[in-house]
N, C-alpha and C positions, 0 to 999 in steps of 0.2 A: 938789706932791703927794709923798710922802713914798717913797721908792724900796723897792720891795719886798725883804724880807729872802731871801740867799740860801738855795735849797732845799739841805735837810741829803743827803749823799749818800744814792743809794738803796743800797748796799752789794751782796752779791754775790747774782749771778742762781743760781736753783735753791734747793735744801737751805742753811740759813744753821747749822744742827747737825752736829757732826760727834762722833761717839762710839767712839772705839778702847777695841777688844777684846786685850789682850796675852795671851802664848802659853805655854805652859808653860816652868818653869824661870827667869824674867824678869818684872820687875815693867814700870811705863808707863815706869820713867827716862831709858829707852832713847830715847822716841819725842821728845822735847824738841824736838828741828831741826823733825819733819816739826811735831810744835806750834806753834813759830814760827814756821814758812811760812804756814800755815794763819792761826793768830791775826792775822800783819799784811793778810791776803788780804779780812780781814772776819769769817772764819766763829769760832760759837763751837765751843770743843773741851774732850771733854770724853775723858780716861782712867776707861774699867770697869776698876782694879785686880780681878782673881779671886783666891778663897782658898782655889782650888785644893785642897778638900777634898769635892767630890765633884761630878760633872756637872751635879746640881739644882742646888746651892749658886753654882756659878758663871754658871747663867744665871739663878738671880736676883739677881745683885750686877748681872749684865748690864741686866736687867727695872728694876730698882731708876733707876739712870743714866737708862734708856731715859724711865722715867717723872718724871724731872725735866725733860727737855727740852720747850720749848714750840717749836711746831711742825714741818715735815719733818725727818728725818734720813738722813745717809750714815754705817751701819756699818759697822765697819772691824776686821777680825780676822786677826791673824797666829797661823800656825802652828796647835793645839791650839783658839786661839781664832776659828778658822774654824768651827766646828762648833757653838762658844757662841752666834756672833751669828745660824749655820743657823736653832739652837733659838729663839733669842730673837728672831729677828726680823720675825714674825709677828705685826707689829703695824702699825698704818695709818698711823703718821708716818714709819717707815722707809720710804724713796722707794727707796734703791739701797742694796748688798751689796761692800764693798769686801775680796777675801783676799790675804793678804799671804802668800806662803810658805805658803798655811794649809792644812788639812785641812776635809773638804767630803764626809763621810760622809751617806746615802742615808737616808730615814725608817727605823729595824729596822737599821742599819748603828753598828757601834760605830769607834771611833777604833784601837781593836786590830785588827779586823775588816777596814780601809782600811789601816794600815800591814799587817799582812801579805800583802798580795795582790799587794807587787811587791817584788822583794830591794832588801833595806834598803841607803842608801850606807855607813852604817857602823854599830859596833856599840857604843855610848858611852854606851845610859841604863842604870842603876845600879838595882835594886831593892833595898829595906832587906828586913829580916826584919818589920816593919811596913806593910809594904805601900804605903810611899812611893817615888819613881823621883825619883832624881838623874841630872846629865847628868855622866856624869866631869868631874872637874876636871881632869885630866891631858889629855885630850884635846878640850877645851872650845875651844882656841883653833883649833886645826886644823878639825874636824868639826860648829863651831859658828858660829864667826863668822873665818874666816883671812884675810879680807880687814881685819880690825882690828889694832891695835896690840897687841902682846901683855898688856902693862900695863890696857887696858881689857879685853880679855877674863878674864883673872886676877879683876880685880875681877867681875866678873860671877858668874865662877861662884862664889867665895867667897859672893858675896852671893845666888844664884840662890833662888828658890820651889820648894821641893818640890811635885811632883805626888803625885795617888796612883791606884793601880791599879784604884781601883772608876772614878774620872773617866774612863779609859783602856778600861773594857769595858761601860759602859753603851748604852744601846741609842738613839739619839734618836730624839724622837718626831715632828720636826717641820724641813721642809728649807724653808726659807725662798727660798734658792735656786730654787725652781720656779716662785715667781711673780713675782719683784724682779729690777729688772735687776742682772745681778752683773758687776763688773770682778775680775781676777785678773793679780797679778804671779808668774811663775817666775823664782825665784832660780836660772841656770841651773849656779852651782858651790855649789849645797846638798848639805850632808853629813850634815846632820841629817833633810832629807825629802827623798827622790829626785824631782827634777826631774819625769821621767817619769810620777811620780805624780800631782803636781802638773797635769801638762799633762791624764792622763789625768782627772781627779777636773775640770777647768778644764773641759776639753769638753764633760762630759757635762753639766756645768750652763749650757750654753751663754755662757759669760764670756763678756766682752772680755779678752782676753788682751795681758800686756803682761811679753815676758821682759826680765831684767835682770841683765848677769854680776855675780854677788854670791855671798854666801853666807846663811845660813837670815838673817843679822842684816842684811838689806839694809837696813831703814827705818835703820840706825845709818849702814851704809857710803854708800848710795847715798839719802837723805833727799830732796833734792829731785826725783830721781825717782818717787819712790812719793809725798809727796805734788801730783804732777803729777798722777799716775791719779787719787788721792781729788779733787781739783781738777774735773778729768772729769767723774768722776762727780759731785759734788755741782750742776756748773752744768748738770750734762743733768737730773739729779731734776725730777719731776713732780709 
């Protein structure tokens, strides 16, 4: 009798999607390591680049993504793009809420509205007379990513995404966070989002919490930690 053929692996338990949200100022290029963890682990990954040209605009590039993926997913938003994947991810193949460093404003709550409600760690985004918000380049390495080589931050900001100030004071409609389970890292030597904030904005959505001594660029410094948590979180998704 003819010996049966071996069964193909069944691959990874949970969420087999995984969709990163990146954060103002920064495109995905950054995320490459936590990508490769991921990719060899099984899961597919996918970068939401945003065009950071107005809070709609970037949750439907999010919306866009989201609706290419066939079946569950674990969102994943750093910084700015914490609040993207809030909005956007009120959808029924999102299983869990991954924030990285992120921002995690209230339904009526804007991203201006959260950062001023606790003193800022430092003072380093840039407004044009256009109504765009750069991160100094002078002080990008320090207040941005210091746990990096300086040579990679330099590049960074030269290359960085301008935000702009309407994305920054719109109002969102929709917290996703209230009903997904959400994991949360604090970067706890961020200079770009206060810790504190983090922690505060962390509890009240009831995270899992997982700090990390880093700076706001942890997925860069610290990659296999943070994707350990999306890891987490994708084998607990339901």
């Amino acid at each position: 009798m003819a010996q049966a053929a071996d069964a193909a692996p069944a691959g990874p338990a949970g969420a087999k999607n995984v969709v990163i949200v990146p954060g103002s100022f920064v495109d995905g290029s950054g995320w490459r390591v936590v990508f490769d963890i991921l990719y060899h682990a099984g899961y597919h990954v996918t970068i939401a680049n945003q065009p950071h040209t107005s809070f709609d605009d970037d949750v439907a590039a999010a919306r866009e993504v989201l609706d290419q993926q066939v079946g569950p997913v674990v969102l994943v938003g750093h910084s700015s793009g914490g609040a993207i994947i809030s909005a956007a991810g009120n959808r029924d193949k999102v299983k869990a809420l991954v924030y990285v460093s992120a921002l995690l404003p209230d339904v009526g709550e804007s991203l201006a509205q959260v950062l001023g409600s606790m003193p800022a760690p430092s003072n380093s985004v840039v407004t044009t007379q256009d109504g765009h918000l750069f991160f100094d380049r002078a002080k990008f390495h320090d207040d941005f990513g210091a746990d990096l080589a300086e040579n990679r931050t330099n590049f960074m900001a030269a290359a960085q995404v301008p935000a702009t100030t309407a994305a920054f004071t719109t109002q969102i409609w929709s917290a996703a966070w209230r009903s997904k389970p959400s994991y949360a890292i604090v970067s706890t030597d961020d200079r770009a989002l206060s810790p504190d904030l983090q922690r505060w904005m962390y509890q009240r959505a009831h995270a899992q919490i997982t700090e990390i001594k880093a700076s706001h660029l942890v997925y860069v410094s610290q990659p296999e930690k943070v994707a350990q948590v999306i890891l987490n979180a994708a084998q607990k998704a339901q």
